[in-house]
NUTI-33961 format. One line per 4 residues: number of its first residue (from 1); their letters; for each residue x negated, y negated, z of C-alpha. Coordinates in nm, 4 decimals. Each point is the difference from the previous one (the first is absolute). Last residue first. Example, Ala and Ser with C-alpha at 12.3 -4.5 7.8 and 13.67 -1.06 7.14 Angstrom:
2
2) sa) -1.3670 0.1060 0.7140; 0.1370 0.3440 0.0660
//
This chain:
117
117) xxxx) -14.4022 -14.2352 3.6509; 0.3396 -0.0972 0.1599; 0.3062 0.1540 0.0231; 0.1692 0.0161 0.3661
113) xxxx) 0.2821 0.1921 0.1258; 0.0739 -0.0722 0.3900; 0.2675 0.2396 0.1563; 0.3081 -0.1396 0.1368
109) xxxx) 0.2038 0.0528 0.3643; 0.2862 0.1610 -0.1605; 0.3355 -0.1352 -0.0558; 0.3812 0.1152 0.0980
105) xxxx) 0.2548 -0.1705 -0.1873; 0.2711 -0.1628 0.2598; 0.3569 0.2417 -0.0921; 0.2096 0.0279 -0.2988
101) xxxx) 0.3344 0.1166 0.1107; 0.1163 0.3307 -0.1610; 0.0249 0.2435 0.3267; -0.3392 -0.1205 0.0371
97) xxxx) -0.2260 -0.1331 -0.2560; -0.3221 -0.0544 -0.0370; -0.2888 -0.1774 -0.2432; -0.3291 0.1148 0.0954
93) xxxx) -0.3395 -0.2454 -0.0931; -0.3377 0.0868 -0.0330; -0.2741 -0.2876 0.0071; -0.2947 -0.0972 -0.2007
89) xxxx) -0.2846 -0.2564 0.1572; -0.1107 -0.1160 -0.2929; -0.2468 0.0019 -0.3295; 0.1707 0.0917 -0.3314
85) xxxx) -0.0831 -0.3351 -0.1186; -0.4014 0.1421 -0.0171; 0.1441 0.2996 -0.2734; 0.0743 0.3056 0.0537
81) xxxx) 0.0202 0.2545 -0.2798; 0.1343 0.2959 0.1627; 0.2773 -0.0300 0.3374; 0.1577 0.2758 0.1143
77) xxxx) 0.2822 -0.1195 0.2481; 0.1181 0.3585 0.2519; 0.2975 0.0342 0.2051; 0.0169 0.2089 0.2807
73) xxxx) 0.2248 0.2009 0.2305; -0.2381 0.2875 -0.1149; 0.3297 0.2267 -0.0806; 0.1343 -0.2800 -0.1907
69) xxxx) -0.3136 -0.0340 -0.2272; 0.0301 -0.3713 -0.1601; -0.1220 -0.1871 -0.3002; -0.0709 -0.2889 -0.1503
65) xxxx) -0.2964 -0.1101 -0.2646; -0.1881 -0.2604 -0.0580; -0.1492 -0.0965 -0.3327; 0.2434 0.0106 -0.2867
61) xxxx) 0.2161 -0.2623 0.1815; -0.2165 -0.2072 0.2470; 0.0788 -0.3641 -0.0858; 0.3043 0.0902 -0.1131
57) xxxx) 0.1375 0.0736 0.3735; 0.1138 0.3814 -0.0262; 0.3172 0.1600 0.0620; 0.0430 0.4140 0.0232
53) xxxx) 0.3147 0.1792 0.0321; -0.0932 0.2982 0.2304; 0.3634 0.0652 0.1481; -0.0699 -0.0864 0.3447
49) xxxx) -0.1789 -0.3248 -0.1488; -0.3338 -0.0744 -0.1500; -0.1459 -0.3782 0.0522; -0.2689 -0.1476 -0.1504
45) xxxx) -0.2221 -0.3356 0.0243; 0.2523 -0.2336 0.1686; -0.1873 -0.3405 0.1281; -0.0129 0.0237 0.3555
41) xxxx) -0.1007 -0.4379 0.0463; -0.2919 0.0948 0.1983; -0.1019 0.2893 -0.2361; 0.0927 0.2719 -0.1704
37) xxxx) 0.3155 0.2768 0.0196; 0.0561 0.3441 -0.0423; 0.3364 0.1477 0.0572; 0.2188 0.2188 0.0864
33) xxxx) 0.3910 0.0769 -0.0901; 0.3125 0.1766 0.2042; -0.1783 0.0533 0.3566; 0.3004 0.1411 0.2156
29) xxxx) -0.1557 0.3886 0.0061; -0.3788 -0.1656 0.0979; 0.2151 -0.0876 0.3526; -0.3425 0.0272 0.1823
25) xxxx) -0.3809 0.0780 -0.2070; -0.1269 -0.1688 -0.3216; -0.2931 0.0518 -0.1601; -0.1456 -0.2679 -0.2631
21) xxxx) -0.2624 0.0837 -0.1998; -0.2380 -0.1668 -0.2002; -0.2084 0.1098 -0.3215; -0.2889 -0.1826 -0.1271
17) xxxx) -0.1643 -0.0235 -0.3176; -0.2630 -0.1745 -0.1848; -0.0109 -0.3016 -0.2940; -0.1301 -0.2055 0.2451
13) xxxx) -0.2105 0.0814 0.2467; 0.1775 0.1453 0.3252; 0.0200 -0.0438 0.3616; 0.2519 0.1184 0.2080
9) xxxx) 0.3776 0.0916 0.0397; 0.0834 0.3727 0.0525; 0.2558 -0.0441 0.2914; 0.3211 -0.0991 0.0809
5) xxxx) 0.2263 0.1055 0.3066; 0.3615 -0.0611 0.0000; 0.2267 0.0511 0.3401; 0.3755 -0.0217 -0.0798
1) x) 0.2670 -0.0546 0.2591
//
């Protein structure tokens, strides 16, 4: 099992910055990608795997930004520029495996992001 933790999430104007976190504690050795994700419907906003390839939804290319510190347990989303659509609950998301067979992602509880002047 997993455990994910998010925080950073708030209140900003737009055009500002927030950064989240997401720590993760348990089997952290069998997590293989993570994620941040939006909204009711978990729309994909990044992802970074175990070997730090990066994927980005378009809609925030050139304005978020992955990243991880393995020794933290914790994966970071810096987001610049935000915009009112950027508003939502945002969620971290660990893909495992064990002894090779994909296993039930493991999801945080959600932090709320909202842009509004």
């Amino acid at each position: 099992q997993v455990q994910l933790v998010e925080s950073g999430g708030g209140l900003v104007q737009p055009g500002g910055s927030l950064r989240l976190s997401c720590v993760a504690s348990g089997s952290i050795s069998s997590i293989y990608r993570t994620g941040w994700y939006r909204g009711e419907q978990r729309e994909l906003v990044a992802t970074i795997s175990s070997g730090d390839i990066t994927r980005y939804a378009d809609s925030v290319k050139g304005r978020f930004t992955i990243s991880r510190d393995n020794a933290k347990s914790t994966v970071y989303l810096q987001m610049t520029s935000l915009k009112p659509e950027d508003t939502a609950v945002y969620y971290c998301n660990a893909e495992r495996t064990v002894l090779g067979i994909a296993r039930p992602p493991s999801w945080g509880q959600g932090t709320q992001v909202t842009v509004s002047s």
